[in-house]
PDB file with one MODEL, atoms N, CA, C and O in Angstrom:
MODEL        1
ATOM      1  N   UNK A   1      -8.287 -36.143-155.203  1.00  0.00           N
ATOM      2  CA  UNK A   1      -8.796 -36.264-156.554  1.00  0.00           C
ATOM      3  C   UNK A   1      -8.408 -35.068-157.405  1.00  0.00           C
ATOM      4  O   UNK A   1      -7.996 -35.169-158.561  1.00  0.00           O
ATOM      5  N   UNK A   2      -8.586 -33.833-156.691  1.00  0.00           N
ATOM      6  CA  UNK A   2      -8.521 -32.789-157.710  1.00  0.00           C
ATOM      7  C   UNK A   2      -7.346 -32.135-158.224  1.00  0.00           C
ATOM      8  O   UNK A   2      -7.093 -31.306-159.098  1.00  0.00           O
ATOM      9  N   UNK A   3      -6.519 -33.025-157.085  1.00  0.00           N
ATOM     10  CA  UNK A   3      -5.042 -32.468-157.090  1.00  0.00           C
ATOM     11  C   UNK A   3      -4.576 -33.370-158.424  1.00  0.00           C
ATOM     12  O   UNK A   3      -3.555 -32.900-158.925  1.00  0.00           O
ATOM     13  N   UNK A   4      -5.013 -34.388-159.018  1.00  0.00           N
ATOM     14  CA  UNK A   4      -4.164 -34.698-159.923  1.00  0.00           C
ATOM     15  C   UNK A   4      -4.800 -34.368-161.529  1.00  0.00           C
ATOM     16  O   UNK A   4      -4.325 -34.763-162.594  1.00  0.00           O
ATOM     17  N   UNK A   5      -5.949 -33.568-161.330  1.00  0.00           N
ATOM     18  CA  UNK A   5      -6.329 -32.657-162.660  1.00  0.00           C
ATOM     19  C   UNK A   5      -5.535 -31.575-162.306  1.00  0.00           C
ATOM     20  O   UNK A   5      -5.073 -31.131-163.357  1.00  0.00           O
ATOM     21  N   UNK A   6      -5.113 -30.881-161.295  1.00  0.00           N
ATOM     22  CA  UNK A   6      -4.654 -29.467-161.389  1.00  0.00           C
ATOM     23  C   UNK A   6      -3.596 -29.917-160.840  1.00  0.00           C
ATOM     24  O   UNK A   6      -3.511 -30.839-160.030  1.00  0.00           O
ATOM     25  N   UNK A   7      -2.141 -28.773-161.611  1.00  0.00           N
ATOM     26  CA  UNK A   7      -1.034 -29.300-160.978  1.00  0.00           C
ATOM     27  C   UNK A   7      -0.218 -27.934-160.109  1.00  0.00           C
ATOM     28  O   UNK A   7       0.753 -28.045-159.361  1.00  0.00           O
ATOM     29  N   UNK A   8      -1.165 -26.291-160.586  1.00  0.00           N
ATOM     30  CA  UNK A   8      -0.960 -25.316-159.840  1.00  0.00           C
ATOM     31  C   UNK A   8      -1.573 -25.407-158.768  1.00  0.00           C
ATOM     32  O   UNK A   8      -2.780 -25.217-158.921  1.00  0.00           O
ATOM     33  N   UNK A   9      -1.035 -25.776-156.965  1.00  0.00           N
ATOM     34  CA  UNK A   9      -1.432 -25.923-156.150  1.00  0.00           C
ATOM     35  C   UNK A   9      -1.046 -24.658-155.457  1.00  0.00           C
ATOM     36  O   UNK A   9      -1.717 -24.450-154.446  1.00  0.00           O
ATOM     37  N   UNK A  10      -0.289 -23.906-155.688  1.00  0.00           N
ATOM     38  CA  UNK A  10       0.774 -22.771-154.959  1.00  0.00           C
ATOM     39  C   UNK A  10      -0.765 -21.400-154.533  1.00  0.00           C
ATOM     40  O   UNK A  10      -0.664 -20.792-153.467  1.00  0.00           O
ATOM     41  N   UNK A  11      -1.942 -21.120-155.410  1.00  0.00           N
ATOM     42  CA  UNK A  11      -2.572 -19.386-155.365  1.00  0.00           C
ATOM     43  C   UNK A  11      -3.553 -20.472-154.138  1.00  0.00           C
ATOM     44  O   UNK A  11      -4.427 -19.686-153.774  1.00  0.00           O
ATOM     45  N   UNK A  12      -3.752 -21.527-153.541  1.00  0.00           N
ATOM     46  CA  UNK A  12      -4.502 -22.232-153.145  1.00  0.00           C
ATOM     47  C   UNK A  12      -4.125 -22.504-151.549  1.00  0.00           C
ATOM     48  O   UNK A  12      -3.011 -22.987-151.345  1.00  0.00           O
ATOM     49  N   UNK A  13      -4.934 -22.241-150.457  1.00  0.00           N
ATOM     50  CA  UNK A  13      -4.293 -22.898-149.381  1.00  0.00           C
ATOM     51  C   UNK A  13      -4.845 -24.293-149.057  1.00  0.00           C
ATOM     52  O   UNK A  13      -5.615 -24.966-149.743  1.00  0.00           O
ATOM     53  N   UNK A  14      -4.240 -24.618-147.754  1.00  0.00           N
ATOM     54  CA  UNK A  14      -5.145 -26.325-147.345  1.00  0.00           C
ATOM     55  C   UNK A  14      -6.500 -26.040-147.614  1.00  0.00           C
ATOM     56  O   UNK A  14      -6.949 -26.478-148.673  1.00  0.00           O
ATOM     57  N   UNK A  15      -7.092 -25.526-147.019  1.00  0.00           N
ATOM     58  CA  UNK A  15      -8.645 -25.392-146.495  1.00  0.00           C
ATOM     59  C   UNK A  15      -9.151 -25.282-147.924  1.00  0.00           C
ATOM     60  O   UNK A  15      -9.866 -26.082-148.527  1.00  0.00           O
ATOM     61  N   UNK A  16      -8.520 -23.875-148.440  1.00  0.00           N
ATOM     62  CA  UNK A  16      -9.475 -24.088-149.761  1.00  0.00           C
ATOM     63  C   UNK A  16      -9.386 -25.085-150.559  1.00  0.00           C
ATOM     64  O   UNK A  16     -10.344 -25.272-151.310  1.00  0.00           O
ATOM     65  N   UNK A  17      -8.294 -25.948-150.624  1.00  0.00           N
ATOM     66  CA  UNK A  17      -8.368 -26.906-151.549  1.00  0.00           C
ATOM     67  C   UNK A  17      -9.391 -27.787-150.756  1.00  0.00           C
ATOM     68  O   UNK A  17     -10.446 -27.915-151.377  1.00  0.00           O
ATOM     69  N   UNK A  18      -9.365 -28.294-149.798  1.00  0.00           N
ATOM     70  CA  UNK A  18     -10.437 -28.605-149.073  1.00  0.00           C
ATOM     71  C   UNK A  18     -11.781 -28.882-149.876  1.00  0.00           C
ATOM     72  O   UNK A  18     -12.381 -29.934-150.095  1.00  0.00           O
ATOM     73  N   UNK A  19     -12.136 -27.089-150.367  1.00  0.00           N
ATOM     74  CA  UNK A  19     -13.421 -26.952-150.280  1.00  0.00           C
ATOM     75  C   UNK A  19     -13.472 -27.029-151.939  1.00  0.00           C
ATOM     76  O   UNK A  19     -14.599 -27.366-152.300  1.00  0.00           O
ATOM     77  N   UNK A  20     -12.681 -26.838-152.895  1.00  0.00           N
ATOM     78  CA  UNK A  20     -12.598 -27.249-154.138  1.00  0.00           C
ATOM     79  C   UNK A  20     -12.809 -28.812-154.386  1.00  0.00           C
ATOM     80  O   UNK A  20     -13.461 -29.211-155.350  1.00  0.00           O
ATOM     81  N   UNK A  21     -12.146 -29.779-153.346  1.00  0.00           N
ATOM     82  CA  UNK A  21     -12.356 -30.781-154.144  1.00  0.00           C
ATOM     83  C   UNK A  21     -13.444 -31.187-153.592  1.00  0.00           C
ATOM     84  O   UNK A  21     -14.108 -31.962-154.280  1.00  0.00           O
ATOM     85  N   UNK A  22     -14.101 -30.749-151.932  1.00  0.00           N
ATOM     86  CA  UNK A  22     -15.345 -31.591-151.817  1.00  0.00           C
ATOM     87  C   UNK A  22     -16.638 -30.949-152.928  1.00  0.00           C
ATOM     88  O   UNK A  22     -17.803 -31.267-153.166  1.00  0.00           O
ATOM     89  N   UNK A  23     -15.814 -30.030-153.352  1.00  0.00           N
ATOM     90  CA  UNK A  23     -17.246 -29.152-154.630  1.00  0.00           C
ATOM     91  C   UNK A  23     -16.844 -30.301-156.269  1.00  0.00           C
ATOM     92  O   UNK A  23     -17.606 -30.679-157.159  1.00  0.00           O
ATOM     93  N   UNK A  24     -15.648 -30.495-156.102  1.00  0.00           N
ATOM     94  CA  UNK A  24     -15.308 -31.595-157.410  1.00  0.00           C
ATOM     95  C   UNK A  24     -16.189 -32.772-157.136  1.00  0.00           C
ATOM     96  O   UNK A  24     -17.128 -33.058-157.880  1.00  0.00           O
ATOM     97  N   UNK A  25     -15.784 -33.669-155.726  1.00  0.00           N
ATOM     98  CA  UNK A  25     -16.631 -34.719-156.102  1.00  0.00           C
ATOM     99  C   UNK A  25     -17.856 -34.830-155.833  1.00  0.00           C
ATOM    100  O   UNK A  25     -18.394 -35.936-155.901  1.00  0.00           O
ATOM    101  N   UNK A  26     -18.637 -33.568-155.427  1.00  0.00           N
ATOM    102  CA  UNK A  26     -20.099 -32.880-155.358  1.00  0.00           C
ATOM    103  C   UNK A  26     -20.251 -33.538-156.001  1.00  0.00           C
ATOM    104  O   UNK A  26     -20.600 -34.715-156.090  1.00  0.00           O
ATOM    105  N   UNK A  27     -19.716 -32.023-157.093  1.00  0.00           N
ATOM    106  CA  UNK A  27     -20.278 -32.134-158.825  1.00  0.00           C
ATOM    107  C   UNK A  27     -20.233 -33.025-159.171  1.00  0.00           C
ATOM    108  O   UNK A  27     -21.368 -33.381-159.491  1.00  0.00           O
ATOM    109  N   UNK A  28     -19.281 -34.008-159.410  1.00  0.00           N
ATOM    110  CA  UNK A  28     -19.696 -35.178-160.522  1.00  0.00           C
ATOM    111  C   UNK A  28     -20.264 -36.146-160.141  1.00  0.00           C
ATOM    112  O   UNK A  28     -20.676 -36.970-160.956  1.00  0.00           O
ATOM    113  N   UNK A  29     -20.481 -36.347-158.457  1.00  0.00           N
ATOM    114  CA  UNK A  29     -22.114 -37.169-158.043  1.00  0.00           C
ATOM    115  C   UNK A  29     -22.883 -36.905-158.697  1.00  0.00           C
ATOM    116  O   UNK A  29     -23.358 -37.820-159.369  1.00  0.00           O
ATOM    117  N   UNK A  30     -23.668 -34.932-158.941  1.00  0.00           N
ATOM    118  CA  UNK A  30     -24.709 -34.530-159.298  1.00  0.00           C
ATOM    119  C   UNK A  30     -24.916 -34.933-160.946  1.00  0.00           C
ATOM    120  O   UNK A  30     -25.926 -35.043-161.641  1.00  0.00           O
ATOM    121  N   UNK A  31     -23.506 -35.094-161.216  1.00  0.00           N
ATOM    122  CA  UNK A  31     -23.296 -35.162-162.582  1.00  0.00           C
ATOM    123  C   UNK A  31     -23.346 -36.980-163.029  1.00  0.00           C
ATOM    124  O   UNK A  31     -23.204 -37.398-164.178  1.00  0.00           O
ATOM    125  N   UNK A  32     -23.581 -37.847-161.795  1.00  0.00           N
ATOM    126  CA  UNK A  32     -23.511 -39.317-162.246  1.00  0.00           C
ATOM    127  C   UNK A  32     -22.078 -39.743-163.055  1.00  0.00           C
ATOM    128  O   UNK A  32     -21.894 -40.543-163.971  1.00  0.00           O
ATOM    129  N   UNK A  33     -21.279 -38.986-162.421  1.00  0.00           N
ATOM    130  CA  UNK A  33     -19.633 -39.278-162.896  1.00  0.00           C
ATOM    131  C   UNK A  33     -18.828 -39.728-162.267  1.00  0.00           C
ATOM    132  O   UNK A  33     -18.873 -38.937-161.324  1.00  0.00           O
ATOM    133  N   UNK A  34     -17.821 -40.647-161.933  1.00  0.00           N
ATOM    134  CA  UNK A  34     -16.724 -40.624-160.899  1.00  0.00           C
ATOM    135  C   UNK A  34     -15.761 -39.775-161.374  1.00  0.00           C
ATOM    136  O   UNK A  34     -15.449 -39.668-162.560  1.00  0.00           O
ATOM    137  N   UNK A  35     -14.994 -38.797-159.886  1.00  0.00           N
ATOM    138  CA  UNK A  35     -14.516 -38.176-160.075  1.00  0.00           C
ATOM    139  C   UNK A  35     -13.014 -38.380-160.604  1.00  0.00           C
ATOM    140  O   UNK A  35     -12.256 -37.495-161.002  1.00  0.00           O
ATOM    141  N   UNK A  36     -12.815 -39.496-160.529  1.00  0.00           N
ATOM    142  CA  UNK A  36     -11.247 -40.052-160.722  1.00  0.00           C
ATOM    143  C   UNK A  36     -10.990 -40.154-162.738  1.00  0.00           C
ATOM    144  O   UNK A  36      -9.992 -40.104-163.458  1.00  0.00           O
ATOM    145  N   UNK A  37     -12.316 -40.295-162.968  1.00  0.00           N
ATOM    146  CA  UNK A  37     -12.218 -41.070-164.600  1.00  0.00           C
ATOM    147  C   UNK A  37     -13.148 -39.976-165.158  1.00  0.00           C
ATOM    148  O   UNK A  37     -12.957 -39.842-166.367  1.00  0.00           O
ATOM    149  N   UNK A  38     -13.904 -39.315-164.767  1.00  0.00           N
ATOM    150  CA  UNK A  38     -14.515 -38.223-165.464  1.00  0.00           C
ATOM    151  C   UNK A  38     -13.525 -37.406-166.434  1.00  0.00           C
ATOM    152  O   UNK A  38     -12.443 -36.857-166.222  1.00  0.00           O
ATOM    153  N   UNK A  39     -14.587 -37.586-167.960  1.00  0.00           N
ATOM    154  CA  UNK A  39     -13.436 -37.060-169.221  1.00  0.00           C
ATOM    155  C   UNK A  39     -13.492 -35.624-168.936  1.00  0.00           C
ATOM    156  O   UNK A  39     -12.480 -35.099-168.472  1.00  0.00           O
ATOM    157  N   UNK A  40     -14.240 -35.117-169.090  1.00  0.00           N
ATOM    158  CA  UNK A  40     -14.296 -33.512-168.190  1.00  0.00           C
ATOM    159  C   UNK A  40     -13.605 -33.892-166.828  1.00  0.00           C
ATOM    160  O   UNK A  40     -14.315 -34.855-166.540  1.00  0.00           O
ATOM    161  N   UNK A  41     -13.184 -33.846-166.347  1.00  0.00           N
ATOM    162  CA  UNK A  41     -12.786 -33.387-164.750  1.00  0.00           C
ATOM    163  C   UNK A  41     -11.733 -32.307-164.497  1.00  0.00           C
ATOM    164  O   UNK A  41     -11.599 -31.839-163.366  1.00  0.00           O
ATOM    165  N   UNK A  42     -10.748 -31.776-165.851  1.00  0.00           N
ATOM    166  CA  UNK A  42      -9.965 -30.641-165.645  1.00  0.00           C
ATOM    167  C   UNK A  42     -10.789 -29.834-166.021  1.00  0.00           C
ATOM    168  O   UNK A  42     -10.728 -28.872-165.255  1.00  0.00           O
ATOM    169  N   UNK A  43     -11.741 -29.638-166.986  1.00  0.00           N
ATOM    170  CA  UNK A  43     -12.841 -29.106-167.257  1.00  0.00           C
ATOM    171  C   UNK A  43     -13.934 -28.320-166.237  1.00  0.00           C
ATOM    172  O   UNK A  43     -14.432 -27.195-166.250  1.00  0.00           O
ATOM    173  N   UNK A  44     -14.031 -29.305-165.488  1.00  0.00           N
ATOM    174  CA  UNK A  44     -14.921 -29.116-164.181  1.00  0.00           C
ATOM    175  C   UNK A  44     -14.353 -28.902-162.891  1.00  0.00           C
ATOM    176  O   UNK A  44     -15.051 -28.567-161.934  1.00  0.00           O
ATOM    177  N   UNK A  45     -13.193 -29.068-162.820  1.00  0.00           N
ATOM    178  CA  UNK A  45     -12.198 -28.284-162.025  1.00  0.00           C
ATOM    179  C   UNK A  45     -12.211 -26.523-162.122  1.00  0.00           C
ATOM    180  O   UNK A  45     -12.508 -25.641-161.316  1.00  0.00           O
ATOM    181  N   UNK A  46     -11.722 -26.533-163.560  1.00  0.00           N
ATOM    182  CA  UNK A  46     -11.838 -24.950-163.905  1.00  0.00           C
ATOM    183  C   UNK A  46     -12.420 -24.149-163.272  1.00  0.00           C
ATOM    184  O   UNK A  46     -12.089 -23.119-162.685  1.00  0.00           O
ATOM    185  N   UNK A  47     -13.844 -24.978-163.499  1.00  0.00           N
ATOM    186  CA  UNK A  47     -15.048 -23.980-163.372  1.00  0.00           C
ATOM    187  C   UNK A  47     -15.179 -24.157-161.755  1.00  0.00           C
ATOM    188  O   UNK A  47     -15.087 -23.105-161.122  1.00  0.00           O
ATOM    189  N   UNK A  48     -15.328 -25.042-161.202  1.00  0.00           N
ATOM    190  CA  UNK A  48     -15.507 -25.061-159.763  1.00  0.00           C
ATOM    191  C   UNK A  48     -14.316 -23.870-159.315  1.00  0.00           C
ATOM    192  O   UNK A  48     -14.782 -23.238-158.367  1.00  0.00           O
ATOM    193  N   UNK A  49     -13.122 -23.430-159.636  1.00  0.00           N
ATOM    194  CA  UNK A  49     -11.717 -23.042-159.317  1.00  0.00           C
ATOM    195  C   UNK A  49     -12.489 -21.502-159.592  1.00  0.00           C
ATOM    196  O   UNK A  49     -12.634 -20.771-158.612  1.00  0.00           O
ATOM    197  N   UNK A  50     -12.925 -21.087-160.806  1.00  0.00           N
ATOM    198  CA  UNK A  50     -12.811 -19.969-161.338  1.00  0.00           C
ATOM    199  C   UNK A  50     -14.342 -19.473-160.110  1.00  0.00           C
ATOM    200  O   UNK A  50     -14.272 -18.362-159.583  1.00  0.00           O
ATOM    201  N   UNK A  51     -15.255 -20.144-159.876  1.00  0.00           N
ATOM    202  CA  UNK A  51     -16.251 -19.652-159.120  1.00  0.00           C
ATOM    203  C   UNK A  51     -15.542 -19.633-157.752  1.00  0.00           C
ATOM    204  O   UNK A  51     -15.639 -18.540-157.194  1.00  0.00           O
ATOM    205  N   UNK A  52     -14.931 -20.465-157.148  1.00  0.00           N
ATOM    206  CA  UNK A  52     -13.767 -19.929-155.999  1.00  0.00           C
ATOM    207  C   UNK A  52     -13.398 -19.083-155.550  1.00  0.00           C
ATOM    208  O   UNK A  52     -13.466 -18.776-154.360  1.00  0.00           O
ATOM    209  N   UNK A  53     -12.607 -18.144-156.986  1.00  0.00           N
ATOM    210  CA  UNK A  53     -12.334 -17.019-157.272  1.00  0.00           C
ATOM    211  C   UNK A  53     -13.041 -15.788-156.937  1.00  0.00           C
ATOM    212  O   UNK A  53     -12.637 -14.800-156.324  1.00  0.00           O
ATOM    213  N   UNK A  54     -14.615 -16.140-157.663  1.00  0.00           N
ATOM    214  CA  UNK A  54     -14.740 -14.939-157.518  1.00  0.00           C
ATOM    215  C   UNK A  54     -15.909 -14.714-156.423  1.00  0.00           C
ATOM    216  O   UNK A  54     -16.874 -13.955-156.509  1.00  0.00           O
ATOM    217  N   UNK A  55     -15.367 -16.045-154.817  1.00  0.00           N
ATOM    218  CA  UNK A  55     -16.038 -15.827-153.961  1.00  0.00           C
ATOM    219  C   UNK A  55     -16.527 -16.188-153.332  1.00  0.00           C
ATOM    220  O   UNK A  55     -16.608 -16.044-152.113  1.00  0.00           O
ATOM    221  N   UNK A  56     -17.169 -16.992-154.310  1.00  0.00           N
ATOM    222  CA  UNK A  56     -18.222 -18.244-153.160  1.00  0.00           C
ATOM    223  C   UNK A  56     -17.080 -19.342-152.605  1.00  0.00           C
ATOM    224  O   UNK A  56     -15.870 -19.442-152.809  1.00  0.00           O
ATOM    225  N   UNK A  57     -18.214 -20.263-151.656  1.00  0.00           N
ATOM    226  CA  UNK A  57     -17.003 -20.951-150.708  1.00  0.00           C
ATOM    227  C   UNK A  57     -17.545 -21.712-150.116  1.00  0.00           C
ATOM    228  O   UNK A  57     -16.876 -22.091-149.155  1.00  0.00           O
ATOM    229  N   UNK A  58     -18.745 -22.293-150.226  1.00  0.00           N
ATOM    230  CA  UNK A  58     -19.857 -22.926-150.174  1.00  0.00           C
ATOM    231  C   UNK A  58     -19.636 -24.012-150.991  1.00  0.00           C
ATOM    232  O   UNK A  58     -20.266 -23.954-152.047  1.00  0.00           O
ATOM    233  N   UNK A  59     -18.728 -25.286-150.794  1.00  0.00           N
ATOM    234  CA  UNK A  59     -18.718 -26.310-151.765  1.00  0.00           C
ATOM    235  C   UNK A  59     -19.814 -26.933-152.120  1.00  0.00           C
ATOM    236  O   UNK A  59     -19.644 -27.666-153.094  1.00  0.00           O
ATOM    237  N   UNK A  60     -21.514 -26.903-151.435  1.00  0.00           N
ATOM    238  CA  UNK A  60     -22.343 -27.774-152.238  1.00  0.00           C
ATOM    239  C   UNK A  60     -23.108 -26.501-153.616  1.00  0.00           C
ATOM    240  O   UNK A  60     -23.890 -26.717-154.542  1.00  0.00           O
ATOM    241  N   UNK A  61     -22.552 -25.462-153.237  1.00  0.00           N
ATOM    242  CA  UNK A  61     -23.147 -24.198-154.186  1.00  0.00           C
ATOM    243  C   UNK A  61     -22.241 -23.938-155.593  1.00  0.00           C
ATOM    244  O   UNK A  61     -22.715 -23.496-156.639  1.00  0.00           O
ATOM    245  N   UNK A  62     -20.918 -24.290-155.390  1.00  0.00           N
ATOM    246  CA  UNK A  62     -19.988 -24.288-156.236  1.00  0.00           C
ATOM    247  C   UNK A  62     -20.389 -26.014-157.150  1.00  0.00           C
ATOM    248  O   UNK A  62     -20.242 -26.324-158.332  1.00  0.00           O
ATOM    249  N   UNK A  63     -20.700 -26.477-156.460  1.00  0.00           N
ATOM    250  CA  UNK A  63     -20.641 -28.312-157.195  1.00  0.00           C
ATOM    251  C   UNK A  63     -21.714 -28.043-158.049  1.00  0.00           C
ATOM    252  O   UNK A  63     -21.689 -28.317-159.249  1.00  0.00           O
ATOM    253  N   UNK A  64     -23.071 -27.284-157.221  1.00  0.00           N
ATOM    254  CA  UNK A  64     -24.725 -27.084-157.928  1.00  0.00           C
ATOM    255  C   UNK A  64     -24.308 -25.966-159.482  1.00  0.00           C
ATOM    256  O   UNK A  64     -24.671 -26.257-160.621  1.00  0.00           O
ATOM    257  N   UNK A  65     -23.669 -24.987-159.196  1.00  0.00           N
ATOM    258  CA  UNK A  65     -23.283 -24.311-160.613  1.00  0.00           C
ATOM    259  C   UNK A  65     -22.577 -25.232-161.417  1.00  0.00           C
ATOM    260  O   UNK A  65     -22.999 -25.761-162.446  1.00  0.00           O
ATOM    261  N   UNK A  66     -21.378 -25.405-160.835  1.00  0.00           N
ATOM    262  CA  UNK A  66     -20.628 -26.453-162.299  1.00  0.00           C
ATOM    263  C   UNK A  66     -21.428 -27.541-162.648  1.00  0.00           C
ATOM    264  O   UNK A  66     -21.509 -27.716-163.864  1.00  0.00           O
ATOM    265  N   UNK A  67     -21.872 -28.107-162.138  1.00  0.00           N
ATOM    266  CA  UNK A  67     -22.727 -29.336-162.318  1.00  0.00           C
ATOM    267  C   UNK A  67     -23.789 -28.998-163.343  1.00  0.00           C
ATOM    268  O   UNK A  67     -24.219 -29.665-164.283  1.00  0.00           O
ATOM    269  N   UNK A  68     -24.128 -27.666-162.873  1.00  0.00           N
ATOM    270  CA  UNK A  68     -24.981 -27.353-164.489  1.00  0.00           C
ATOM    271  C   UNK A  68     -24.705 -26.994-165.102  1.00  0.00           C
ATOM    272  O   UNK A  68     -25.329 -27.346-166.103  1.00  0.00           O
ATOM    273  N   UNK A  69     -23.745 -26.108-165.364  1.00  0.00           N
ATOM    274  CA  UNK A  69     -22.577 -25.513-166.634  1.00  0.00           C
ATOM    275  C   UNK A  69     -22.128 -26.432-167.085  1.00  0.00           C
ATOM    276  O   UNK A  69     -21.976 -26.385-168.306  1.00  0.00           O
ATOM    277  N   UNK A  70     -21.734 -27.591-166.430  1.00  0.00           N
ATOM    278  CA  UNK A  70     -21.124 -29.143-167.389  1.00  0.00           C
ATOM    279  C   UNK A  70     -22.181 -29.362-168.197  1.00  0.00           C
ATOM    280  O   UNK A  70     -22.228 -29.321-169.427  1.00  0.00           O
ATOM    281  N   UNK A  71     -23.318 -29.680-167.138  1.00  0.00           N
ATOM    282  CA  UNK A  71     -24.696 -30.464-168.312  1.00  0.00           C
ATOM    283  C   UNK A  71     -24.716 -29.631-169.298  1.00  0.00           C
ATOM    284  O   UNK A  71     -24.591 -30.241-170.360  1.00  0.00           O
ATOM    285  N   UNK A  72     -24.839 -28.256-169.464  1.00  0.00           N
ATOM    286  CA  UNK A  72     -24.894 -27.137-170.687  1.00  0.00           C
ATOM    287  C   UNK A  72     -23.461 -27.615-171.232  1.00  0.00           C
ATOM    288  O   UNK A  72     -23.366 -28.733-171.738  1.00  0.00           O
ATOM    289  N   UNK A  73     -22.564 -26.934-171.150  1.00  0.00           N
ATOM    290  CA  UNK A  73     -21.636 -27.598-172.248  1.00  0.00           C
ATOM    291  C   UNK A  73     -21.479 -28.966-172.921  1.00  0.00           C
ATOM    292  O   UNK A  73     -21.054 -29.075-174.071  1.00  0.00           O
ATOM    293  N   UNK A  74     -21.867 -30.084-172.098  1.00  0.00           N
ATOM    294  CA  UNK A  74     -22.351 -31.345-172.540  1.00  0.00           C
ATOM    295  C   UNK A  74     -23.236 -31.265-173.220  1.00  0.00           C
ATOM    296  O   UNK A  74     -22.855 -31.466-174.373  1.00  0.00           O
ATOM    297  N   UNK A  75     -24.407 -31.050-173.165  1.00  0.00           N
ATOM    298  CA  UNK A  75     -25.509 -30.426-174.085  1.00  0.00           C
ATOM    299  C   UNK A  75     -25.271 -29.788-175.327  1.00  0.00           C
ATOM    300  O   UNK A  75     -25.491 -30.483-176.319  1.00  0.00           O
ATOM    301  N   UNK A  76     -25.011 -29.030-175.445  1.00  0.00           N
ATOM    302  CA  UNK A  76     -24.142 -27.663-176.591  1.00  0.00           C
ATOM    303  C   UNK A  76     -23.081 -29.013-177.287  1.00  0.00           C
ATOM    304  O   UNK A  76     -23.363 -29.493-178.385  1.00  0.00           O
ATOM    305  N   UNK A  77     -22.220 -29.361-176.711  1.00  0.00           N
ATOM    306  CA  UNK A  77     -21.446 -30.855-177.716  1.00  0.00           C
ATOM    307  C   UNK A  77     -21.890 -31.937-178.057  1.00  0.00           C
ATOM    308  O   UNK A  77     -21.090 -32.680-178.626  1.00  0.00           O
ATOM    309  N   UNK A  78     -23.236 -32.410-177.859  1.00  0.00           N
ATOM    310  CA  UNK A  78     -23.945 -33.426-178.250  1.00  0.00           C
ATOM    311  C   UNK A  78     -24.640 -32.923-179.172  1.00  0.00           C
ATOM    312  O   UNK A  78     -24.977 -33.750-180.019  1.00  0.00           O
ATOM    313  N   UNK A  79     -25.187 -31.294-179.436  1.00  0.00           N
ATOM    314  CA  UNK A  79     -25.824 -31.087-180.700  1.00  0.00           C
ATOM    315  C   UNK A  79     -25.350 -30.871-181.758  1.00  0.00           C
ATOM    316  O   UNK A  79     -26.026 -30.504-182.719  1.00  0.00           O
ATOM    317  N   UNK A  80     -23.805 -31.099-181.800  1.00  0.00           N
ATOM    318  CA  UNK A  80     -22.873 -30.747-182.744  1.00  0.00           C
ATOM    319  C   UNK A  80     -22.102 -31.540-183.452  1.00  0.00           C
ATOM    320  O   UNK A  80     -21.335 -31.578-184.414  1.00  0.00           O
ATOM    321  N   UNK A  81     -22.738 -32.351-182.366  1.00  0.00           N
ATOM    322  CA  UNK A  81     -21.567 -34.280-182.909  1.00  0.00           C
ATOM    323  C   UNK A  81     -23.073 -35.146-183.655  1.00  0.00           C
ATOM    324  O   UNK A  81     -22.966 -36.281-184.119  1.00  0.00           O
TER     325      UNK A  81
ENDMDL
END
């Protein structure tokens, strides 16, 4: 799934991608989204990717943050539209 929102696969090994996408289609369970058609999903990639980064590795802990950073940015664009 996550491989076809992101197309830099190279700073990434197996395993971690692994653990990125089972945190992708975490998140957009938690989020009541499928992960294939979710309009955010490079969006929510990011953020699952960028918390990666700086560590964690725990895909149901990475899915539980983005999953609420989506609802907040979802939130924050519904009061504006």
């Amino acid at each position: 799934m996550i491989h076809n929102h992101i197309s830099d696969r190279s700073t990434y090994g197996e395993e971690d991608w692994h653990i990125i996408e089972r945190a992708h289609i975490k998140a957009c369970e938690l989020l009541g989204q499928p992960p294939a058609t979710y309009e955010h999903a490079d969006r929510l990639a990011r953020t699952i990717m960028r918390l990666f980064d700086q560590g964690s590795r725990d895909f149901q802990i990475l899915a539980a943050i983005a999953a609420h950073h989506e609802n907040v940015l979802n939130r924050r664009s519904s009061e504006y539209h």
